[in-house]
TORFI-303858 format. One record per residue: z, x, y of N, C-alpha, C in turn. Coordinates in steps of 0.02 Angstrom, whole numbers, padded with zeros to 5 digits, always signed. Atoms other than C-alpha are relative to their C-alpha. Layout:
BEGIN
ZXYZXYZXY...
This chain:
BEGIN
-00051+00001+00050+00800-00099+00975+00045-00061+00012-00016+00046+00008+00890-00238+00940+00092+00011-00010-00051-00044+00004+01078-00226+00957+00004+00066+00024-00024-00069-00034+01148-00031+01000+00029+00000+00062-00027-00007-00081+01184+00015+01163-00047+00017+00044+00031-00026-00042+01106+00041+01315+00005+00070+00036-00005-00046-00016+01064+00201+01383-00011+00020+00074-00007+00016-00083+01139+00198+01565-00015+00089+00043+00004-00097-00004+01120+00370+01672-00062+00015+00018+00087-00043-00022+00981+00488+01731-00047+00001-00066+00074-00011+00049+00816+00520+01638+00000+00046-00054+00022-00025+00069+00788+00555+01466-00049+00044-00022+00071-00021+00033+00683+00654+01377-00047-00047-00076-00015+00051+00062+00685+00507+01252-00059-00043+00066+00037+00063-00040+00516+00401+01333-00048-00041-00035+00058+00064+00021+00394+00257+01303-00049+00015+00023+00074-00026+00015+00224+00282+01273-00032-00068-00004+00051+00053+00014+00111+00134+01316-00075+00015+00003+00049-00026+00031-00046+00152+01244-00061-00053-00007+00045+00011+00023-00222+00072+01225-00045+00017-00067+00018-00031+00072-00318+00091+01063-00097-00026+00033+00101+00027-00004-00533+00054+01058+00012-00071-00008+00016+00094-00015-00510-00129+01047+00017-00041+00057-00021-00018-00037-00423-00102+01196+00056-00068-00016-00056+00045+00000-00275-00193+01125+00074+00053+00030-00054-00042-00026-00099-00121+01195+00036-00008-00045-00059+00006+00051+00050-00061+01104+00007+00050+00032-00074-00042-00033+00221+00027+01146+00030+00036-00060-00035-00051+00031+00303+00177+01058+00079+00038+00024-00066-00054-00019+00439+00289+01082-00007+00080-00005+00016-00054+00046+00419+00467+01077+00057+00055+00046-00029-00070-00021+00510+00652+01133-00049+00057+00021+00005-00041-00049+00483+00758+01266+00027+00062-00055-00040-00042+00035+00508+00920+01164-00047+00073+00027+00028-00037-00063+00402+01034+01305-00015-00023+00058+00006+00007-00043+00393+01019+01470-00057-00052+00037+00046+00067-00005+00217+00934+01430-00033-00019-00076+00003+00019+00029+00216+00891+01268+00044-00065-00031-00041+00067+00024+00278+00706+01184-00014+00020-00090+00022+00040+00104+00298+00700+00981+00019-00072+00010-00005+00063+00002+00291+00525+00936-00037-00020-00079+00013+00026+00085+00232+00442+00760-00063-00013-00007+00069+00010+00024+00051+00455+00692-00030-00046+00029+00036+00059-00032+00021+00279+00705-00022-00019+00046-00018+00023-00054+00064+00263+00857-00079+00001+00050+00042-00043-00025-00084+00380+00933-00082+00007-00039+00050-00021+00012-00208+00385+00801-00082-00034+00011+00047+00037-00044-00310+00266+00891+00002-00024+00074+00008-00021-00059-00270+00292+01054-00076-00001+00053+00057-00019-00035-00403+00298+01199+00041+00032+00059-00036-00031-00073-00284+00310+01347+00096-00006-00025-00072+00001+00039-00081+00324+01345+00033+00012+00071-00044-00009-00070+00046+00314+01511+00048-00001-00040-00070+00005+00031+00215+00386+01468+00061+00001+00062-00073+00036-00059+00384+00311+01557+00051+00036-00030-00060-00012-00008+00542+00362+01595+00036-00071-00018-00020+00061-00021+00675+00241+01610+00011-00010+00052-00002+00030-00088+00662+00235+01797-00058+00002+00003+00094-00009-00033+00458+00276+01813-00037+00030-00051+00063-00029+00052+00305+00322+01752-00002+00087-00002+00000-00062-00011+00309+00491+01700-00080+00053+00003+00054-00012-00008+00132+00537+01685-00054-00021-00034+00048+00041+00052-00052+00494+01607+00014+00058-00049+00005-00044+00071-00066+00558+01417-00069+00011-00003+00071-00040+00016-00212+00681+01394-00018+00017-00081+00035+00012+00056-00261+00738+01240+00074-00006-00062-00045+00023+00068-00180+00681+01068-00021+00036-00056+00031-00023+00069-00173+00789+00902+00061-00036-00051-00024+00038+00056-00119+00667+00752+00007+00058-00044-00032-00036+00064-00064+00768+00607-00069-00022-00049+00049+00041+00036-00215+00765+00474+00015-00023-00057-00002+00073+00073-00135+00693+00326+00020-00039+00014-00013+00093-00017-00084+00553+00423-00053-00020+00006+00076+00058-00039-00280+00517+00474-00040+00003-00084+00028+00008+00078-00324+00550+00269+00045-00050-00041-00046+00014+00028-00181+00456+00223+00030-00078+00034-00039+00018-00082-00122+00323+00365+00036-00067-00063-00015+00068+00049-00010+00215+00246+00100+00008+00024-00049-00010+00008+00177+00169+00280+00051+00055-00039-00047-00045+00047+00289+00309+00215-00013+00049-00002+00013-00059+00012+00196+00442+00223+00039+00063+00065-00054-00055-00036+00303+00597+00295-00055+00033+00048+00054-00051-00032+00152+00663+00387-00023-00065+00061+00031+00065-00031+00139+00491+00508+00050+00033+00084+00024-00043-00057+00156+00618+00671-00028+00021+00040+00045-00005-00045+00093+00642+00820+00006+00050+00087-00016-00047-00049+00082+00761+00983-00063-00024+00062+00046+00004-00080+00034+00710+01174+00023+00037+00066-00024-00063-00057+00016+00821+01315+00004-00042+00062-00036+00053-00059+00075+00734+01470-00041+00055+00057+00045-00035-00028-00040+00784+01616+00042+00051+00071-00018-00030-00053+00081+00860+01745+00086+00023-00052-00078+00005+00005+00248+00961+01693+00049-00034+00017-00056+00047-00019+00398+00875+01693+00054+00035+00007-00082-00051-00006+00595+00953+01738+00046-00012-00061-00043+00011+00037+00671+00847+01613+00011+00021-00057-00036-00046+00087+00766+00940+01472-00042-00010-00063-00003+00021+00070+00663+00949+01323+00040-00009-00064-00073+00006+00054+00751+00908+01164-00053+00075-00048+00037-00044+00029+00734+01068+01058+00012-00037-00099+00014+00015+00094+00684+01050+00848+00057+00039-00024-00024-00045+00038+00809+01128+00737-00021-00025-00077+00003-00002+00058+00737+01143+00573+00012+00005-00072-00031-00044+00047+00863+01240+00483+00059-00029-00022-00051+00031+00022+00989+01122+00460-00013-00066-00035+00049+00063+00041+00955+00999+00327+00048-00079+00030-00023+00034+00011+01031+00829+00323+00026-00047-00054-00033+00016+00071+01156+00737+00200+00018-00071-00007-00010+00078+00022+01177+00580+00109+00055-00016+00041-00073+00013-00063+01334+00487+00230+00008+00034+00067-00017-00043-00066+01296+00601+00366-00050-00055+00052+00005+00043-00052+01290+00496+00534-00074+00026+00041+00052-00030-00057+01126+00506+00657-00008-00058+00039+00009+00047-00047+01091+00403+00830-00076-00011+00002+00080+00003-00032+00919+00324+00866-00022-00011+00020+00016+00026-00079+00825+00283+01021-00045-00025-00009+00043+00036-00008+00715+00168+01056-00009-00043+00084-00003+00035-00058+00615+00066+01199-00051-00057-00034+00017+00060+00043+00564-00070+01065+00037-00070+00024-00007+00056-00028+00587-00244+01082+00096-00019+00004-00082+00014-00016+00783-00311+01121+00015-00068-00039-00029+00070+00040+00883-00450+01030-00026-00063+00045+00006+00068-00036+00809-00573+01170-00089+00008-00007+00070-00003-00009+00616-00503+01113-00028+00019+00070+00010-00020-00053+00614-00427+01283-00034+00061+00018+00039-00048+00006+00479-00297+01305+00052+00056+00052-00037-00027-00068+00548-00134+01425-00011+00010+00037+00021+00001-00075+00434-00155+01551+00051-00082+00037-00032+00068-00021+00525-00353+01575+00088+00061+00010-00118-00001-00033+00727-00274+01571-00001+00066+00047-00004-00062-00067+00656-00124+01682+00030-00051+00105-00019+00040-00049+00624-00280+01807+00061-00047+00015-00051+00067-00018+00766-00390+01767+00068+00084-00014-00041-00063-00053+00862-00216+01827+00037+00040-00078-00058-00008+00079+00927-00162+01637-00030+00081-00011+00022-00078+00025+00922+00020+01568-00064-00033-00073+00058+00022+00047+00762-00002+01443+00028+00036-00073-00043-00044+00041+00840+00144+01336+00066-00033-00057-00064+00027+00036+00931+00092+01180+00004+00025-00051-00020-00057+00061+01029+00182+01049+00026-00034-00051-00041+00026+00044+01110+00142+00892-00001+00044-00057-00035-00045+00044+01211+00235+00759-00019-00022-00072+00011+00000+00080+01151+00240+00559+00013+00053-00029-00057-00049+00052+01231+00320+00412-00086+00024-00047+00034-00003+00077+01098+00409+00275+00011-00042-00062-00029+00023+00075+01097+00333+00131-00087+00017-00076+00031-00026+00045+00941+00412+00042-00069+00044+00026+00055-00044-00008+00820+00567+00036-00039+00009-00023+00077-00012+00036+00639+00610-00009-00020+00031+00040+00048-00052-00044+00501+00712+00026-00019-00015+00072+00048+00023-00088+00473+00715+00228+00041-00068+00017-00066+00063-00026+00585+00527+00221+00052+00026+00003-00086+00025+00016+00755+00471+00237+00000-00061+00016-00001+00086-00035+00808+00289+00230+00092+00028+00019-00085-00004-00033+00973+00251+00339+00011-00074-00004-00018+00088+00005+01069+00077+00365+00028+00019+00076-00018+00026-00083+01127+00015+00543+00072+00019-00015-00058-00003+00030+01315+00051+00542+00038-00090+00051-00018+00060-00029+01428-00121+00621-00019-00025+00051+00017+00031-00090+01360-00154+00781-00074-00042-00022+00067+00046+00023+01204-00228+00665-00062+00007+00055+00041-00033-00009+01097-00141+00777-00079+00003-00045+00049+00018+00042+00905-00146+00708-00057+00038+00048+00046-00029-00031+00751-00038+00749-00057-00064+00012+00063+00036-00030+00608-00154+00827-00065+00035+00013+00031-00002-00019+00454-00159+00865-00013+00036+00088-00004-00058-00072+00410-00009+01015+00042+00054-00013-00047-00063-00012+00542+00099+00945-00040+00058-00055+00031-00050+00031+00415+00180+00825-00016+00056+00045+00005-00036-00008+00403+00363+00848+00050+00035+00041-00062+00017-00030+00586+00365+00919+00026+00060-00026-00033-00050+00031+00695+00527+00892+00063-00040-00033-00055+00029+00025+00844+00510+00778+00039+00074+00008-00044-00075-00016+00980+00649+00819+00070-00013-00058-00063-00009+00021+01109+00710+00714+00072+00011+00029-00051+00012-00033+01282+00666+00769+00041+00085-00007-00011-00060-00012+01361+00823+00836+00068+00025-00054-00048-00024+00047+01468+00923+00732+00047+00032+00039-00042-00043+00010+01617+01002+00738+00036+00063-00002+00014-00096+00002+01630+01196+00757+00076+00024-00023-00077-00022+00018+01792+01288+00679+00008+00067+00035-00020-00051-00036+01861+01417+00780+00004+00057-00060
């Protein structure tokens, strides 16, 4: 991510997914820990997959075993489509907190959400390079809604001009915490 902030602190459930495909070219994702050994992460990301090591931001957290893509992303595999999802089982449990789903709460035009990424950095810096040059790899940044559709939403960066990159595909976006009235 380009711009946001860095995400200083213990281990995430927010990790990077580096991945091989059959041409054995490499590429980097983002995805969520949301069981102990399961990762969601974004269709694309996975649906050509052969092998997959998923990181922390201090270490490797384990090899990725098997992958189930979503099947109207593999009938379908086209930008935009709401079905561009994906699920990897991580070969050894992990302690770190999954993030749980809430379903039941929709989201609204102007309503704020954060989004993580271990995509490339304003200096094009992969996050295996700012792991070594000692940097948190982890980076967040704040966007407003600004329109809904089936399975989408588009958002905008809010001032910090922040920008999703390349690696942050399949990245959670969290809704900014609310409020509770006594």
């Amino acid at each position: 991510m380009t711009g946001g902030e860095q995400c200083e602190g213990g281990e995430s459930p927010v990790v990077a997914i580096l991945f091989q495909d059959r041409n054995e070219a490499e590429g980097i994702c983002t995805g969520t820990l949301i069981s102990l050994t399961t990762v969601l992460t974004a269709g694309h990301c996975l649906d050509d997959a052969v092998a997959a090591i998923v990181f922390t931001q201090r270490d490797v957290l384990a090899q990725g075993g098997e992958v189930a893509v979503h099947p109207n992303w593999l009938l379908n595999p086209v930008p935009g489509n709401p079905f561009d999802i994906a699920m990897l089982r991580i070969s050894t449990p992990k302690s770190i907190g999954p993030v749980p789903i809430l379903f039941s709460d929709d989201i609204a035009v102007g309503e704020g959400i954060t989004v993580f990424g271990y995509g490339l950095d304003e200096n094009q810096a992969e996050f295996i390079q700012r792991i070594r040059n000692g940097e948190a790899p982890l980076k967040a940044g704040d966007m407003t809604i600004n329109a809904i559709g089936a399975g989408l939403f588009t958002a905008a960066f809010d001032a910090t001009e922040s920008a999703i990159c390349q690696g942050d595909s399949g990245g959670p976006s969290f809704k900014l915490a609310m409020e509770f009235q006594a």
